[in-house]
C-alpha positions in Angstrom: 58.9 114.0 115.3 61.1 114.7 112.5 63.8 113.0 110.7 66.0 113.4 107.8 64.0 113.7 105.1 61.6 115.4 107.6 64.6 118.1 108.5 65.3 118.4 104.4 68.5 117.4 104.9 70.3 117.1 101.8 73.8 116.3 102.7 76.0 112.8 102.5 75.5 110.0 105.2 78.4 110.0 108.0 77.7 106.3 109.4 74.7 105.3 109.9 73.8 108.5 111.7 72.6 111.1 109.5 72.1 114.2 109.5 75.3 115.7 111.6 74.4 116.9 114.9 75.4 120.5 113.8 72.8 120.1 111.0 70.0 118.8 113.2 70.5 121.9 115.5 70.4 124.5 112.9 67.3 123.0 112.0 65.6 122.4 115.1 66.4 126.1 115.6 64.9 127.1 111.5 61.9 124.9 112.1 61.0 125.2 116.0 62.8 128.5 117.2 61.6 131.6 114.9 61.2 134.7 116.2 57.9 134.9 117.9 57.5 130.9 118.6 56.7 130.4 122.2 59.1 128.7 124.4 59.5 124.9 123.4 60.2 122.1 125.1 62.2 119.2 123.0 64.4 116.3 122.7 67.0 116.3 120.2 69.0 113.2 119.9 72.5 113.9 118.4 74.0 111.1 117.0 76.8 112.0 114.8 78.9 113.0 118.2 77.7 109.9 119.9 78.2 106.8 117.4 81.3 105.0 118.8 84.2 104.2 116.5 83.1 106.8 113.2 84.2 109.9 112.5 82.5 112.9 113.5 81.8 115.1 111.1 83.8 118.5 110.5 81.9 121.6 112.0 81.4 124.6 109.6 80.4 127.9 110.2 76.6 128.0 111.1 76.0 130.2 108.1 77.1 127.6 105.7 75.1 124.9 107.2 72.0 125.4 104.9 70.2 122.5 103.6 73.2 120.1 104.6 74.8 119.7 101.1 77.5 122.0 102.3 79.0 118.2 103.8 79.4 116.8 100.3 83.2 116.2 99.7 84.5 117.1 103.3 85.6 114.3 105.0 85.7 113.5 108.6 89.2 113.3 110.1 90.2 109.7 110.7 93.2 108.4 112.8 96.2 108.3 110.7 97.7 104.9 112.0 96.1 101.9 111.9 97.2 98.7 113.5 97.8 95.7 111.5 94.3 94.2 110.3 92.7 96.7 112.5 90.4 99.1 111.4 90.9 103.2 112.3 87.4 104.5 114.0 88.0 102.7 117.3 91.0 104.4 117.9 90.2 107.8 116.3 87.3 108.0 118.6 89.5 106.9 121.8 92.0 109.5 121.1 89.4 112.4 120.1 87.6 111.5 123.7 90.6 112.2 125.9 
């Protein structure tokens, strides 16, 4: 089982999900898939994508991923309206599902 720290994930938290999803598959694929490994069965839960009402982090190219700290300073997009004494995830995440 592996997690963050496990993964050496050295990039900024997005929500309470960390690391991104794109970062946990790069790794699953560096730690569990090089060439010569026999076929693996796993489950990888993906959070980042999953976490209602946060933004997803922005996907970059699968080069740059690295040890994670390619994340620091990007920010995930957010809606750019937000309803009186409402906060923005919610709807973000509404409009970025349809």
């Amino acid at each position: 089982m592996y997690g963050a720290r496990e993964l050496g994930y050295r990039g900024p938290l997005f929500s309470f999900s960390s690391p991104p999803d794109q970062y946990t598959l790069a790794a699953f694929q560096r730690i569990e898939r090089t060439p010569g490994h026999p076929p693996v069965m796993a489950e990888i839960p993906l959070l980042s994508s999953h976490v209602p009402w946060t933004p997803i982090p922005p996907l970059v190219d699968w080069d740059d991923v690295g040890d994670g700290s390619v994340y620091k300073g990007r920010r995930a997009p957010t809606a750019r309206r937000r309803a009186p004494g409402r906060g923005t995830g919610g709807r973000w995440s509404t409009r970025y599902a349809r």
